[in-house]
C-alpha positions in Angstrom: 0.0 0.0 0.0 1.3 3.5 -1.3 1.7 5.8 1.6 -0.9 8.8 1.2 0.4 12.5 -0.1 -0.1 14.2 3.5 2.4 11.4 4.9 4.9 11.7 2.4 4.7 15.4 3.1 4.8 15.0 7.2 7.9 12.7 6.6 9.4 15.1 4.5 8.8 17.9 7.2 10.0 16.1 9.8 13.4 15.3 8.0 13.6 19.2 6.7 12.8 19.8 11.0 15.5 18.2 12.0 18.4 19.7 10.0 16.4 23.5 10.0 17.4 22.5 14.0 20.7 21.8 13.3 23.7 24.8 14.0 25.7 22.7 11.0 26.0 19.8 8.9 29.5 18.2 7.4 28.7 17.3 3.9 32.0 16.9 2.3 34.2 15.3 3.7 31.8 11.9 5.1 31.1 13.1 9.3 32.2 10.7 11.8 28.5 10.7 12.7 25.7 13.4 13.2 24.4 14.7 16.3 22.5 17.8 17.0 22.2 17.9 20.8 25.9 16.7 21.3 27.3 18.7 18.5 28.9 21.1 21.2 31.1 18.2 22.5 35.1 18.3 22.3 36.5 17.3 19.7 34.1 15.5 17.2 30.5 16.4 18.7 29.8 13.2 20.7 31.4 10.6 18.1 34.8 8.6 18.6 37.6 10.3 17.1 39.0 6.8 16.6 36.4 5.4 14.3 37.7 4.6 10.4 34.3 3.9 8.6 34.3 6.1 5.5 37.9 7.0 5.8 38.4 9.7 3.3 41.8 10.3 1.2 42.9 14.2 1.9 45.9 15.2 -0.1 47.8 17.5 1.8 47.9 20.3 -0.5 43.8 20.6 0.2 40.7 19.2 -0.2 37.0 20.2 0.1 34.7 21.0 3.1 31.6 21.5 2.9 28.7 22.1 5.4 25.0 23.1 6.1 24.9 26.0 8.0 22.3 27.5 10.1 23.9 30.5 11.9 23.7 33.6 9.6 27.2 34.6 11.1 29.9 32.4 12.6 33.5 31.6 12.5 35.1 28.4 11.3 38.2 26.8 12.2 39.7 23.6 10.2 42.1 21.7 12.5 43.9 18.1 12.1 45.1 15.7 14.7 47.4 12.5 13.6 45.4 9.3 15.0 48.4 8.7 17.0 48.4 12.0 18.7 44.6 13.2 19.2 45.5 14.9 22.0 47.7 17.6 20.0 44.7 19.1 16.9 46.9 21.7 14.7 44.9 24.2 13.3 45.7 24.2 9.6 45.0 27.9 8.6 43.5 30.7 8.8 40.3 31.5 10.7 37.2 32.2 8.3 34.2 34.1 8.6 31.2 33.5 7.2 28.0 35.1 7.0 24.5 33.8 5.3 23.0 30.7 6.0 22.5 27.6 3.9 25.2 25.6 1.7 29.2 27.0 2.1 32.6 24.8 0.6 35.7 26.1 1.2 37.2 24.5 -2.3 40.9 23.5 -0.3 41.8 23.1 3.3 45.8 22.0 3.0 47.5 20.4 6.1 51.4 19.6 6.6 53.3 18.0 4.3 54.7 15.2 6.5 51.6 13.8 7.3 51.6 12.2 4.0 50.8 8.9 4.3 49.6 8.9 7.8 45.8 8.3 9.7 44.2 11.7 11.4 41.4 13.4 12.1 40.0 16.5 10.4 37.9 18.7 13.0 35.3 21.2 11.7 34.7 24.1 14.5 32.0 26.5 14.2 31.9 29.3 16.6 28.6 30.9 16.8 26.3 32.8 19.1 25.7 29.9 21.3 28.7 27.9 21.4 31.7 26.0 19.9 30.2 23.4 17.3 32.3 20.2 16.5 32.5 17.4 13.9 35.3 15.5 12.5 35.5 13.2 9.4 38.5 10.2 9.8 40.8 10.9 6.5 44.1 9.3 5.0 46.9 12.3 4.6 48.2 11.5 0.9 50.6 13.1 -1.0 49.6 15.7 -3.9 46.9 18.0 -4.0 44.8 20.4 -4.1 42.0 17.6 -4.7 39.6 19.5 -7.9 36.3 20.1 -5.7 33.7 17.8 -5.7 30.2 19.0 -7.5 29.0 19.6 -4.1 31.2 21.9 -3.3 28.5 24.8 -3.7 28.0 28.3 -2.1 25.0 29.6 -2.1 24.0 32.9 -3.1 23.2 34.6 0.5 26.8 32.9 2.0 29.8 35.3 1.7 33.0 34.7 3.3 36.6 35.9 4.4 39.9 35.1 5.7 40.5 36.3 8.9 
């Protein structure tokens, strides 16, 4: 049995609820895991900085990241941590503001040279009007670089950004 137009539409709804809810969503590179009401937990927003499902290949001349933002202004830092040393997250460059809300990809994040061909972490901080924001993706440092960005890597009209 087909489900009725009014249900497809209150699924829908819910689903579109509970991102509109969300303060941001890692889209590119593949989130250790999503969690709005522990996003705000050091360092990956309630998921195990350890975990290797969907490990993603980061050359460490820069790759892609992309998120779903709902703050119309916030700051963003991209920070790193070799597997073997998550206590010690680098903070790969510059701190970026954004303002607008909706899709924003910043087209290359680079990270040292010499952790080609090692396991880390890359961390996603928003700062925004209530709170430090946290999500992480598990990547594979490889030589080369900048990756070309992915087709999702979109802005969307309202979003504008700088380099602090």
């Amino acid at each position: 049995m087909q489900p009725s137009v009014l249900t497809q539409a209150l699924v829908l709804f819910a689903g579109l609820a509970s991102v509109c809810k969300a303060h941001f969503v890692l889209q590119i590179p593949t989130s250790l895991g999503f969690d709005d009401e522990a996003e705000g937990e050091f360092p990956c927003g309630g998921f195990n900085a350890h975990s290797r499902n969907n490990v993603t290949l980061w050359p460490v001349e820069g790759s892609a990241v992309s998120v779903l933002t709902t703050h119309s202004e916030a700051t963003w830092e991209f920070k790193a941590a070799l597997l073997s040393d998550l206590g010690h997250w680098v903070r790969v460059n510059r701190v970026l503001s954004q303002t607008g809300v909706g899709d924003f990809c910043e087209p290359a994040i680079p990270v040292k040279a010499s952790w080609a061909g090692k396991r880390g972490v890359l961390q996603v901080v928003q700062h925004g009007d209530d709170g430090d924001l946290y999500q992480c993706a598990a990547v594979k440092f490889v030589h080369g670089g900048p990756a070309s960005p992915p087709a999702g890597c979109i802005n969307d009209t309202v979003i504008a950004a700088h380099w602090l």
